[in-house]
Structures are given as structure tokens and as C-alpha cells.
N, C-alpha and C positions, 0 to 999 in steps of 0.2 A: 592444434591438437587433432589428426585424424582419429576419426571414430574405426571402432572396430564394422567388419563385414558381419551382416546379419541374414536368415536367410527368409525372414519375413518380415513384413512391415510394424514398426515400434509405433503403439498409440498413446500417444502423450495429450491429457487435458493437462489446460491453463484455464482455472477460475479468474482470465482477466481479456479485455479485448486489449489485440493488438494494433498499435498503429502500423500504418504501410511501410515504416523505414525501421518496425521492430527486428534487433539481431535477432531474434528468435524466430525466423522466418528460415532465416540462413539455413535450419538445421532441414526443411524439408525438400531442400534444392535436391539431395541428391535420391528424393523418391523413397529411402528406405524409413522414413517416419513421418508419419501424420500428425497432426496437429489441431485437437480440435480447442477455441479458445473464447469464452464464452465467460461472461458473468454469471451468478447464480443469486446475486444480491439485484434489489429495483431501487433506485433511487429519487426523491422529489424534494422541493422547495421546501423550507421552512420561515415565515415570516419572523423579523428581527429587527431592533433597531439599531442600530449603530452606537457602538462604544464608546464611552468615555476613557481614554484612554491613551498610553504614551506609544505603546507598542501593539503590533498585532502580531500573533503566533499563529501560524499556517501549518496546519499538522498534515495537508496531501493537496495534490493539485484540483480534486473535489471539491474540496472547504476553499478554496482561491477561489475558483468557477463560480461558485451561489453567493459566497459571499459580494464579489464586484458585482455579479447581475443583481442583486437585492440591494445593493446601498447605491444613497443617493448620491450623483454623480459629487456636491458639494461637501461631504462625508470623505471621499476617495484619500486627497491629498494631506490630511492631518498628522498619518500614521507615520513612525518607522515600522519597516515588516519584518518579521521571522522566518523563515520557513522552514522545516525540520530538514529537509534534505535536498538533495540537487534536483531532483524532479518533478518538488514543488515550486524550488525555488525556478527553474529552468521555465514554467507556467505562469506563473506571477509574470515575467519576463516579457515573455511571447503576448500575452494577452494586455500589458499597461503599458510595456516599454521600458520598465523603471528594474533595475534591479534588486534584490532585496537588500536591509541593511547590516542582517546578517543569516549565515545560510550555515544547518549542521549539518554534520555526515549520515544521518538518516538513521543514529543507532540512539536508544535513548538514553543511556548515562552519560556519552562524553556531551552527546548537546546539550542534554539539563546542565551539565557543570558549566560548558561554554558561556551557553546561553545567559547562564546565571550572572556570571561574571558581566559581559556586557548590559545585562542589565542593570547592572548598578542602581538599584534603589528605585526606578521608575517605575510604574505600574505595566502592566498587560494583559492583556485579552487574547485568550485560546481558541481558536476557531476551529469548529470541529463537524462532526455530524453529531445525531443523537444519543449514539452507540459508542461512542470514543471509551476510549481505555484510558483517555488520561496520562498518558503515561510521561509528558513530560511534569505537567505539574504536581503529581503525586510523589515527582523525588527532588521537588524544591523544598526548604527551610519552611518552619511555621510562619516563620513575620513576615514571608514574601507577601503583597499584595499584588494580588490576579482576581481577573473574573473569566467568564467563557460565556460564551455563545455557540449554541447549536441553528447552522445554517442551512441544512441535508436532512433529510432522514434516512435511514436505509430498513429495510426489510427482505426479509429471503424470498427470492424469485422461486415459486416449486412448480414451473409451466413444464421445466428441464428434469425427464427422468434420465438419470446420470446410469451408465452400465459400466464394464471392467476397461481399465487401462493398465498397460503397461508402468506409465507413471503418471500420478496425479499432482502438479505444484497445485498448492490451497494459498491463498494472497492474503485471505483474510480470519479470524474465527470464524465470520458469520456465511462465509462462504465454504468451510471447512463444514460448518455442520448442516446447513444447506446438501452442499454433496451427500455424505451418508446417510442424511434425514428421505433422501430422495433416490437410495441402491447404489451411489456410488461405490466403487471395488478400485482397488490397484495395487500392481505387484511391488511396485516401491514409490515413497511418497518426498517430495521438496516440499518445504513449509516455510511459508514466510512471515517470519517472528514467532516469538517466543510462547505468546499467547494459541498462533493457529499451531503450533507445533505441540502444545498439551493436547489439545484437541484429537488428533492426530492419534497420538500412543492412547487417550485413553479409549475411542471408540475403537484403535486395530493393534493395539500392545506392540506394534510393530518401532523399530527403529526410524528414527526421520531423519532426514538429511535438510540443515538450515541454510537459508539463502538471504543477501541481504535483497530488498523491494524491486529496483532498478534493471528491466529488462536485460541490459547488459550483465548483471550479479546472475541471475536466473538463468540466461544462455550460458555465463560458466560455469554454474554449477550443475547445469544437464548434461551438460558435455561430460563432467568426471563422472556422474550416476551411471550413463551410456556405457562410459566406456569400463566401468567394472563390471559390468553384466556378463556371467560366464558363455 
């Protein structure tokens, strides 16, 4: 999709670091947009012990990272793993070797439903940060048996005074209101999930454009925001 001709440079923040093989790189090859992309949350260790349990539920590639560095190498192999989406599960991967035993598509009704289903009756443990929304096990059945574990904590980074962009994507709540808490402005906003996207309307009453998490969802739905810009 060629983007339209502009006759100054488009400032786009991303509340997320990119990695060097991010498609959203792509967009500032041709000089007419910048890119500035930056967390606005800090994150640290949380001490835990390892679950009793049949299954483990990987809600980001975060909760993968603290959790493998904190358990004991003999704790490791017990588990079946979960991962909510390909980008957790794509980390689990990269980082064990092992793939997971089952992977959702990163939206949280069809994988609670999946998820459910495969787990037929066994228990699980949600791994998350301290701040989690829960959001898969808040739309499982009463007699499901689950526990959680927070392995992360996260806090709002306010070292970053945020000024006006063009468009701001927000990845997270807590980095949605981080930004505004801190002057961020923007002429139009991408929000990813449902949660950062209330966020959104009710601090700028403005319309939001939703994107699913995955770098590559993010670069296409920049691309059609671009390209409606009068």
C-alpha cells in the first residue's frame, strides 16, 4: 500500500521498543516519518515460587522472560505451556527451544474459549505481571481451577516528558496514562486493546483506531491511519 505524498515530516510515538527486524521501521525509510519509540512503563523482578500445577498460561513475552530467569532450572520441565499469542509464544520458543503446547491468537474471547477447551479439567497457573487485567481468566466458568502468579512488576517510567505527535499508538493502559499524565498530545491515536483504548476516549473524547499487539498488526494499521490523513 503506497502511502500518500506529505509535505512535512509525520511524528509518530510508539509506547514500545522496537526490535532491529521491526516492520515498523519500514515506514521511516522513505524520510517522510519519524519514529520515536520508547517505553514509558519500568519494569523489575518479582520473587515466586513455582507452581503446582498442570499447565502454565504465558499472558506476554515478559511473563516468559522473569518467569524462566526466576525458576529453578529443575521446576522448568514439569509444565505444558500456554501462551496467549504468537509473540509470546514465538519467545518461549527462541529462549527454551521447546514450543508451546498450545498458542492463541492474542484476542481474549476466542483463546479463553480455546484455551478452555484444551484444558479439559486440569489445573493452571496464569503468569503475569502485578498489574495484569486478567483477562483470560476472568471469562472462564466458576469451577475452573486456576492460580496466578505475578512475576514482573511494572510502574510508570515519568523521566520521559511526552510533547505533540502526529499519531501516538499506546500498547498498554499503563503506558496510555503514563503518556497523558506526563503532556503527551496527538492528532490521532492507535490503541492496543480494549482496555488502553477506554483510556484514550476518556482522557481526549477523541475517536481511536484499534490494533491487535504484534508489530506487524501495528505497521498495518499505520499505514491505513497515514493514509486517510487529508
Amino acid at each position: 500500500m503506497p502511502l500518500k505524498t506529505f509535505f512535512r515530516m509525520i511524528e509518530v510515538f510508539i509506547s514500545r521498543t522496537l526490535t532491529d527486524n521491526s516492520p515498523l521501521h519500514i515506514l521511516e525509510r522513505g524520510k517522510e516519518i519519524k519514529i520515536l519509540a520508547r517505553s514509558l512503563v519500568k519494569f523489575s523482578s518479582v520473587n515466586f515460587d513455582p507452581p503446582e500445577t498442570d499447565w502454565l498460561f504465558f499472558y506476554s513475552p515478559r511473563a516468559v522472560k522473569y518467569f524462566l530467569k526466576g525458576c529453578p532450572e529443575s521446576s522448568k520441565k514439569q509444565f505444558l505451556i500456554a501462551c496467549f499469542g504468537p509473540g509470546t509464544a514465538s519467545t518461549f520458543h527462541r529462549i527454551t527451544g521447546h514450543k508451546p503446547d498450545f498458542t492463541g491468537d492474542g484476542k481474549k474471547r476466542s483463546t479463553a474459549r480455546d484455551f478452555l477447551s484444551t484444558l479439559n479439567g486440569r489445573t493452571v497457573c496464569f503468569v503475569s505481571g502485578t498489574t495484569s487485567l486478567k483477562s483470560i481468566q476472568s471469562l472462564f466458568p466458576s469451577f475452573t481451577t486456576y492460580t496466578e502468579i505475578a512475576v514482573y512488576q511494572n510502574e510508570p517510567d515519568n523521566s520521559y516528558r511526552a510533547g505533540h505527535f502526529d499519531i501516538s499508538v499506546l500498547t498498554s493502559p499503563m503506558n496510555a496514562r503514563t503518556f497523558f499524565d506526563n503532556g503527551g498530545k496527538a492528532s490521532r491515536y492507535l490503541a492496543v486493546g480494549m482496555g488502553t483504548g477506554k483510556i484514550i476516549e476518556e482522557r481526549t473524547s477523541q475517536k481511536v483506531v484499534q490494533s491487535d499487539p504484534g508489530d506487524q498488526e501495528i505497521y498495518l494499521s499505520l499505514l491505513t491511519l497515514l493514509n486517510e490523513r487529508d
